[in-house]
C-alpha positions as CSV (number, residue, x, y, z in Angstrom):
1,X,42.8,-18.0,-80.6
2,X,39.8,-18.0,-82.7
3,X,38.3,-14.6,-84.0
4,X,35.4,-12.6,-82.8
5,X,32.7,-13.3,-85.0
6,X,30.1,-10.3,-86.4
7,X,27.6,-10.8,-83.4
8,X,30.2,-10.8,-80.7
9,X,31.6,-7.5,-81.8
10,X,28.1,-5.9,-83.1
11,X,27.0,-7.2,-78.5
12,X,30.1,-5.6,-77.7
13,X,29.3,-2.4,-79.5
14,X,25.8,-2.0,-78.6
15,X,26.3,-2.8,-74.9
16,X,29.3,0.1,-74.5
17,X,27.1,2.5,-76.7
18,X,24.2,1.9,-74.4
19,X,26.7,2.2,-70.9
20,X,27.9,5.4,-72.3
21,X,23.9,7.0,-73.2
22,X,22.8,5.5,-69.8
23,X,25.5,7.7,-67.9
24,X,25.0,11.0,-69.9
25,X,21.5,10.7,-69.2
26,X,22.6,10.3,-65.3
27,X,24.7,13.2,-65.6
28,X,21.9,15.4,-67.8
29,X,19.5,14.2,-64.7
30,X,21.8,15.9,-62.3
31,X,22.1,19.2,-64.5
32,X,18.2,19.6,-64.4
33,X,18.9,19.3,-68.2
34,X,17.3,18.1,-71.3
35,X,16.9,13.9,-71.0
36,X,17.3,11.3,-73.6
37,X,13.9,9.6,-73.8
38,X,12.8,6.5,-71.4
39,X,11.6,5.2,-74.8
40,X,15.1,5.1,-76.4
41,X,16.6,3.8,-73.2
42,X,14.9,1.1,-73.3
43,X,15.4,0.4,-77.2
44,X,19.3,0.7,-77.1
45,X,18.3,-2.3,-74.4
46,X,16.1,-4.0,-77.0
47,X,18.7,-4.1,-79.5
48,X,21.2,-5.7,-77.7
49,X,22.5,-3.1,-74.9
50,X,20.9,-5.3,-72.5
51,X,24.0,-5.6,-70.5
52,X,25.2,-2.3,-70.8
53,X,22.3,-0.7,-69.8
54,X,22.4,-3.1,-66.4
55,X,25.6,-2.4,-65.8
56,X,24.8,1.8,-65.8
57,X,21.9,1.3,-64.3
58,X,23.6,-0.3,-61.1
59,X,26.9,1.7,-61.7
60,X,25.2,5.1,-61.8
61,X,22.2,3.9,-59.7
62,X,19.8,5.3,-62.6
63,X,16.6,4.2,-63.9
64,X,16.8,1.8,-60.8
65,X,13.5,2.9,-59.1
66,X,11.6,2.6,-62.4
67,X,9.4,-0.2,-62.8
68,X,9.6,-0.6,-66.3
69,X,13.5,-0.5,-66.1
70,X,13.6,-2.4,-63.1
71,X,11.9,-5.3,-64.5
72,X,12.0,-4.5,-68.1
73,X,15.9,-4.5,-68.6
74,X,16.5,-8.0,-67.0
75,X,13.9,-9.4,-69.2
76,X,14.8,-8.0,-71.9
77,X,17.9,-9.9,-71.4
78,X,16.3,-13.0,-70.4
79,X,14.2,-13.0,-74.0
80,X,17.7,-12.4,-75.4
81,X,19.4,-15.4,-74.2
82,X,16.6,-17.4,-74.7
83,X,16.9,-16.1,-78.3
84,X,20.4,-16.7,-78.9
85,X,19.9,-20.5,-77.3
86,X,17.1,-20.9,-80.3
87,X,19.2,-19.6,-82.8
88,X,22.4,-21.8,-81.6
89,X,24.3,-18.1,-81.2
């Protein structure tokens, strides 16, 4: 079995991090509480929490009327892959 490289795990990471802030920003939504900032959303998504922040957004059905997440999550993925095809990742 070969070994997870430093990019696998640093994906892997990322992606749960950004699943976890996704659903305590649901659950701070539902408190009327204070919210963690579309901005940084959308940056844990940049920096490859792509996935994760899919996967909550469908799971928790947050963010999912947004057109900036709407749209802006699957291409941020897209320009991922398409990155990691360039750089033979």
């Amino acid at each position: 079995m070969e070994s997870l490289n430093g990019v696998t795990i640093f994906l892997g990471i990322m992606n749960l991090i950004t699943f976890i802030i996704y659903s305590v920003d649901k659950l701070l939504a539902k408190m009327h509480s204070w919210r963690v900032p579309e901005i940084f959303l959308l940056l844990l998504a940049a920096l490859g929490g792509s996935v994760g922040a899919y996967l909550a957004m469908q799971v928790f059905r947050h963010k999912t009327l947004h057109l900036k997440f709407k749209l802006g999550v699957p291409l941020i993925f897209l320009v991922q892959i398409a990155a990691a095809i360039y750089f033979n990742l």
